[in-house]
C-alpha positions as CSV (number, residue, x, y, z in Angstrom):
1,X,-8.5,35.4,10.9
2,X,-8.8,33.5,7.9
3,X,-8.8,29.9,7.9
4,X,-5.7,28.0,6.4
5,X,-6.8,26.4,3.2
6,X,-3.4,24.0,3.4
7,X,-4.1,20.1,2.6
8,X,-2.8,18.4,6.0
9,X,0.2,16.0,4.7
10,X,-1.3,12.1,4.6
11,X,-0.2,9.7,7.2
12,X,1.4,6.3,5.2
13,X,2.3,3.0,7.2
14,X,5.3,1.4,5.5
15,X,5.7,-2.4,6.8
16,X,8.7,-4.0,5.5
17,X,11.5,-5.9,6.7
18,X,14.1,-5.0,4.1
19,X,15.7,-2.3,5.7
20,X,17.2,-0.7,2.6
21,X,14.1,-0.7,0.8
22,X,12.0,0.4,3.7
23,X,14.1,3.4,3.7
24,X,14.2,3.9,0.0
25,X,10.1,3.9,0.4
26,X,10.4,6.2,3.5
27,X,12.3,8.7,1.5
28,X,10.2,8.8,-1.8
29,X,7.0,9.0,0.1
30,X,8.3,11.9,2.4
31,X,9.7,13.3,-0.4
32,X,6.1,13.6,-1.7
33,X,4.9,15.4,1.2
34,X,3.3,12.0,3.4
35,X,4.4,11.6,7.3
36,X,5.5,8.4,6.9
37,X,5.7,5.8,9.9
38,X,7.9,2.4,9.5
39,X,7.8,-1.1,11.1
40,X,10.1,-3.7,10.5
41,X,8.0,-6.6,11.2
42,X,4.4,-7.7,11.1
43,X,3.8,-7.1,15.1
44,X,5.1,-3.6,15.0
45,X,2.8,-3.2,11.7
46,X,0.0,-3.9,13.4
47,X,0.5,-2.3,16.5
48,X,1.5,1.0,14.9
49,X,-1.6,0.8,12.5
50,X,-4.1,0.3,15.6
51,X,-2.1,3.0,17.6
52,X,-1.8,5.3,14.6
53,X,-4.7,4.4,12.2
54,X,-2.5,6.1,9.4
55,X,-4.5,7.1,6.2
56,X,-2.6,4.2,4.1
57,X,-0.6,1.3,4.6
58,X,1.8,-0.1,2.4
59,X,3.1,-3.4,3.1
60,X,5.7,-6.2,2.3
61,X,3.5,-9.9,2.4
62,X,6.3,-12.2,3.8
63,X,7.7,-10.2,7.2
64,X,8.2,-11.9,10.5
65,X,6.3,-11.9,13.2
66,X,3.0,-11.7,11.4
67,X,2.6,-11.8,7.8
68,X,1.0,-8.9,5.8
69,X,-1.8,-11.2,5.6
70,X,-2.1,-11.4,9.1
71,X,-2.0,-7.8,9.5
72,X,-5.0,-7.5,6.5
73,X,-7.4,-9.8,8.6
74,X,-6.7,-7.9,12.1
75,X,-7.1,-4.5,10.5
76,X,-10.6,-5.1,8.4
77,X,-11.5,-7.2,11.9
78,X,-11.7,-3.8,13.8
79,X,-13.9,-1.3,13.0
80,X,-11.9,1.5,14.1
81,X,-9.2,0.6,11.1
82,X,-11.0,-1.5,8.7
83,X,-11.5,1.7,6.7
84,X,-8.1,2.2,6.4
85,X,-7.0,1.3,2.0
86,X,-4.4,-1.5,2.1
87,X,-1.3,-1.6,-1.0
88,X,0.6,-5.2,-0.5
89,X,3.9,-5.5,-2.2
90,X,5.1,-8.4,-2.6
91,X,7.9,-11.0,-4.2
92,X,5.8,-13.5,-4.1
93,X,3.4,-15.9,-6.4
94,X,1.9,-12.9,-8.1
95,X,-1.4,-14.8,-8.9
96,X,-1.8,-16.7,-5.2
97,X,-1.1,-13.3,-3.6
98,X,-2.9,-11.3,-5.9
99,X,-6.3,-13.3,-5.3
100,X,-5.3,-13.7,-1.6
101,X,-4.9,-9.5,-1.8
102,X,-8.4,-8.9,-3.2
103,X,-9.9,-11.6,-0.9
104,X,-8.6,-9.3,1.9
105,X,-9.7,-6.6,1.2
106,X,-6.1,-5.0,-0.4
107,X,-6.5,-1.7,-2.5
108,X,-4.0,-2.6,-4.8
109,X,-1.0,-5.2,-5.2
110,X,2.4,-4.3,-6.6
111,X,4.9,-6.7,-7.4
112,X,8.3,-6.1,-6.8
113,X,10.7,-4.7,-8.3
114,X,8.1,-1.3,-8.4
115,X,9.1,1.6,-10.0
116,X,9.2,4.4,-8.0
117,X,6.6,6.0,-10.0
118,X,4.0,3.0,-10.0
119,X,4.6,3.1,-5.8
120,X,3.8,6.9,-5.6
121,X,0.8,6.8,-8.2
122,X,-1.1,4.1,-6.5
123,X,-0.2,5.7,-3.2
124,X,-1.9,8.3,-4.4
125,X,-4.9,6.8,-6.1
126,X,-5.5,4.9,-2.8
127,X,-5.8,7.6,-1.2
128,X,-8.0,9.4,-3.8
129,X,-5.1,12.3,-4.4
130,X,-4.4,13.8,-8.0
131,X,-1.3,13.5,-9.3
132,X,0.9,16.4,-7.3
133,X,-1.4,18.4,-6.0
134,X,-2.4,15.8,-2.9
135,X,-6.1,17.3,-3.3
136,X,-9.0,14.9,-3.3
137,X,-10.2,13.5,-6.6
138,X,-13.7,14.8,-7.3
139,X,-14.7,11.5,-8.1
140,X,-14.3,8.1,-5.8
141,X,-11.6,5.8,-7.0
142,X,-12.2,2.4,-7.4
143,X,-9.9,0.1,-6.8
144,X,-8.9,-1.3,-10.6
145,X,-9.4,-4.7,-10.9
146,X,-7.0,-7.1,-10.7
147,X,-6.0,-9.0,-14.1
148,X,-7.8,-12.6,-14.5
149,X,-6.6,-15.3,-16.1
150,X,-6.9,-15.9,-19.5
151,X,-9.6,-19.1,-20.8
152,X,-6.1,-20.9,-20.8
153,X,-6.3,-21.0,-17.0
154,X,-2.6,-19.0,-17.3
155,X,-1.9,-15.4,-16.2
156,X,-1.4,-12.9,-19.2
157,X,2.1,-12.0,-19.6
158,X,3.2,-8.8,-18.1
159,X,6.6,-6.9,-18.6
160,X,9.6,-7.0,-16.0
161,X,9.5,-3.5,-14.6
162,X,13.3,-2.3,-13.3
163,X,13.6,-0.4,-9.8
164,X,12.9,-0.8,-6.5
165,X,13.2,-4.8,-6.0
């Protein structure tokens, strides 16, 4: 017998509290080939993610229940899932949230509206995939920095991206 040499599909959290884009990112991301679990508030996150301990989680920063913050601090509190890469996407004060992100521990952080290409590529560099192929990188991925603010003390100016709000 010879041994199946088929990548098993990736296992993405997706915690958001919009329904319509929670099902917009369920679709793209299955779509792509990931088994993709929902929650539509921070408690369910959370519980899912401990139950699960998916390969990735995406999620919103303002949900109720608990916040994606919240849900940051209880998963890199347990060893079990603090291993598990972190993508916030947020609304919010891009600067607070990004520094907030980084402090816990986030992968990456996406501001909404996200292209549905920006989602699926830092999906996939989370989770060290190429491109398509959903085959490890050969090399580690680092997280990319997050941008710093300028000697002005003022975040550099980035474009408006249309898409998924």
């Amino acid at each position: 017998m010879v041994a199946s040499s088929v990548v098993p599909a990736r296992r993405v959290l997706v915690v958001e509290d919009d329904l319509d884009t929670q099902q917009c990112y369920q679709m793209m991301l299955s779509h792509e080939g990931y088994d993709v679990f929902v929650a539509s508030d921070g408690g369910t996150g959370l519980e899912i993610a401990l139950t699960e301990l998916p390969d990735l989680v995406v999620t919103d920063i303002n949900l109720p229940v608990l916040s994606g913050w919240e849900i940051a601090r209880a998963l890199k509190a347990r060893p079990a899932a603090r291993a598990i890469p972190l993508i916030a996407i947020s609304a919010g004060d891009a600067w607070q949230n990004r520094e907030t992100a980084m402090a816990l521990g986030f992968e990456r952080y996406l501001e909404k509206p996200c292209t549905p290409s920006r989602l699926l590529g830092e999906v996939a560099e989370a989770l060290g995939l190429s491109g398509t192929s959903r085959e490890p990188r050969a090399a580690s991925l680092a997280a990319r920095p997050l941008p710093r603010r300028s000697s002005s003390g003022s975040p550099p100016q980035q474009k408006a991206s249309r898409g998924i709000r």
